[in-house]
Steps between C-alpha positions, in 0.01 A plus 500: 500500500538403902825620651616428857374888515210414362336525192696723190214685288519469137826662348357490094890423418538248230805241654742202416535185732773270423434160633602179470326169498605132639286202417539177639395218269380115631545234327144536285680807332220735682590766717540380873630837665596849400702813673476858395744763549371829493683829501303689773773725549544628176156494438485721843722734341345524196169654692715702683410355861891471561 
């Protein structure tokens, strides 16, 4: 994983990332845009890099 610090070797921790998921549909009913919301922090904490 690349950090500002740079890169964070592998941790072999098993961890949970909550997210959530917006899609945008058009008209056609297909899928026209989608936004992701990550935890990064928690998942940060959860390798112990904070």
């Amino acid at each position: 994983m690349l950090m500002p610090t740079g890169q964070v070797p592998p941790t072999g921790y098993r961890i949970s990332i909550p997210m959530a998921v917006s899609s945008r549909v058009g008209e056609d009913e297909l899928i026209v845009g989608e936004h992701r919301y990550d935890d990064l922090m928690g998942m940060a904490l959860q390798l112990g890099l904070v």
